[in-house]
C-alpha positions as CSV (number, residue, x, y, z in Angstrom):
1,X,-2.2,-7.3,-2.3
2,X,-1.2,-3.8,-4.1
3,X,1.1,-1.5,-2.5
4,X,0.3,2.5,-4.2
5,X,2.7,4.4,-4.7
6,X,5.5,2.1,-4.0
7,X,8.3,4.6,-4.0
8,X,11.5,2.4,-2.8
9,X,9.5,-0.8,-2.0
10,X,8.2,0.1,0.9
11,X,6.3,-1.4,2.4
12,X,5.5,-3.7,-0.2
13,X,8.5,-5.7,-0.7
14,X,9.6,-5.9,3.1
15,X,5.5,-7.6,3.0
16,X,6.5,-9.3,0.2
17,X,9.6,-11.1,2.2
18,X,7.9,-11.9,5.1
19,X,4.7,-13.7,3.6
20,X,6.2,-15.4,0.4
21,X,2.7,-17.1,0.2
22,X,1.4,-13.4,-0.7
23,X,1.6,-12.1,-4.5
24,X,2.4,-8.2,-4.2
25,X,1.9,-6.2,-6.5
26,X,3.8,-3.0,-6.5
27,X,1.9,0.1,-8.3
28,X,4.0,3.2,-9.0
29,X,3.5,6.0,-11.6
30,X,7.1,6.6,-12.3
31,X,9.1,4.7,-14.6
32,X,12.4,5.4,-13.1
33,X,11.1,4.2,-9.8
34,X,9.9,0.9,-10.9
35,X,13.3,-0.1,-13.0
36,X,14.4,0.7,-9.0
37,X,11.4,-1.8,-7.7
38,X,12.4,-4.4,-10.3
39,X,16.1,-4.7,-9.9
40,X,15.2,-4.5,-6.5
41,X,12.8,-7.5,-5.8
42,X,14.7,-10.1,-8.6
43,X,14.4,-13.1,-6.8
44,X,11.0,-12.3,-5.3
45,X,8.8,-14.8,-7.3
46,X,5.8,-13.2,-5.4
47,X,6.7,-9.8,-6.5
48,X,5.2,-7.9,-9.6
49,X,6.0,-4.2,-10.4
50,X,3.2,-2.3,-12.5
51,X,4.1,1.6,-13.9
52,X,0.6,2.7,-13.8
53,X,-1.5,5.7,-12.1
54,X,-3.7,4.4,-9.3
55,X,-6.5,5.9,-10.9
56,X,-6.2,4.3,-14.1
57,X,-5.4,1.2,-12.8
58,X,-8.7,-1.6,-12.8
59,X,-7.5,-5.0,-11.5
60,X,-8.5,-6.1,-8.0
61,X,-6.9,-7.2,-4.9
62,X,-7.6,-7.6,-1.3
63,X,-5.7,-5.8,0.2
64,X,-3.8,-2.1,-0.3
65,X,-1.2,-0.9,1.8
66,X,0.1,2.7,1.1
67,X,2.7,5.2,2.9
68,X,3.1,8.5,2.1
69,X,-0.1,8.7,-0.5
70,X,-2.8,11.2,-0.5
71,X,-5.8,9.1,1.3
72,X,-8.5,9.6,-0.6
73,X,-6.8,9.0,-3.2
74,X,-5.8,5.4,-1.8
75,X,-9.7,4.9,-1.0
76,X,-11.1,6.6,-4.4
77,X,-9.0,3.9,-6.6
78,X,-11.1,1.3,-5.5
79,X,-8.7,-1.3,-6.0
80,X,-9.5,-3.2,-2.7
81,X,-12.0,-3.3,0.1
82,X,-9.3,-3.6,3.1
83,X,-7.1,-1.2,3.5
84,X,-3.7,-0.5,5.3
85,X,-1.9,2.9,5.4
86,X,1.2,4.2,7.2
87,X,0.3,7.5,8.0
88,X,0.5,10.4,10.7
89,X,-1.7,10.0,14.0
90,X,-3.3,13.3,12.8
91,X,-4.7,11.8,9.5
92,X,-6.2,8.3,10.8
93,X,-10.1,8.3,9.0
94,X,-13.1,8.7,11.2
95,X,-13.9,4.5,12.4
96,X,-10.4,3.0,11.0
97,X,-8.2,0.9,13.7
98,X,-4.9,2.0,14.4
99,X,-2.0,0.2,15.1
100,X,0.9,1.9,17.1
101,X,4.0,1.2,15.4
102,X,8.0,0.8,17.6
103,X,8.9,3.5,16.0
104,X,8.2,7.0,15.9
105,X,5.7,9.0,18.2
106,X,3.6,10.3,15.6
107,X,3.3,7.2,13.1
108,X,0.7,4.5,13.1
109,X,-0.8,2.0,11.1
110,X,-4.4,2.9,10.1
111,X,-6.4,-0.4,9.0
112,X,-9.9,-0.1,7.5
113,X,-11.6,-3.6,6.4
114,X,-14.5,-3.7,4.0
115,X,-16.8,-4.1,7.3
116,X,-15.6,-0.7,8.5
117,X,-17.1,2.9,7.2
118,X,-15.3,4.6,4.5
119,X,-15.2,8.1,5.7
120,X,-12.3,10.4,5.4
């Protein structure tokens, strides 16, 4: 699993915790951010940080999760076929699930799998 734009860790590492049996790779474009993400998940064996742009970026997972990215820019990087994206009610693709989250009124989880329609 990749987790763009990983910020503070989230949600990758907190995905990373609870399925230990997962390897997470955590993909962020700034530098200063990902000496952040790697004092930050020392002692995560399942944890890798990358400092790369999504779009230059070429390995392959399952799986991307993503908060607070640009969409099509999630979906454009082609770096998975499944998808997962904490986003705003108001954004959710055409055909993608959505998962209502305990917190917050206007934020869900919007899941798209590879069997799903990739229209945005």
């Amino acid at each position: 699993m990749v987790a763009i734009g990983s910020g503070p860790g989230f949600p990758g590492i907190p995905a990373a915790i609870l399925r230990p049996d997962w390897k997470v790779t955590l993909l962020e474009s700034n530098s200063r951010k990902c000496v952040f993400l790697r004092e930050s998940s020392r002692g995560l064996p399942n944890v890798r940080v990358v400092n790369a742009r999504t779009e230059q970026y070429k390995e392959h997972f399952d799986w991307a999760i993503a908060r607070a990215v640009a969409i099509p820019e999630v979906i454009n990087s082609r770096l998975a076929p499944n998808f997962a994206l904490l986003i705003s009610k108001s954004y959710v693709p055409t055909g993608w699930e959505v998962v209502d989250l305990p917190w917050g009124s206007n934020r869900v989880l919007s899941v798209s799998r590879e069997t799903v329609s990739r229209e945005t």
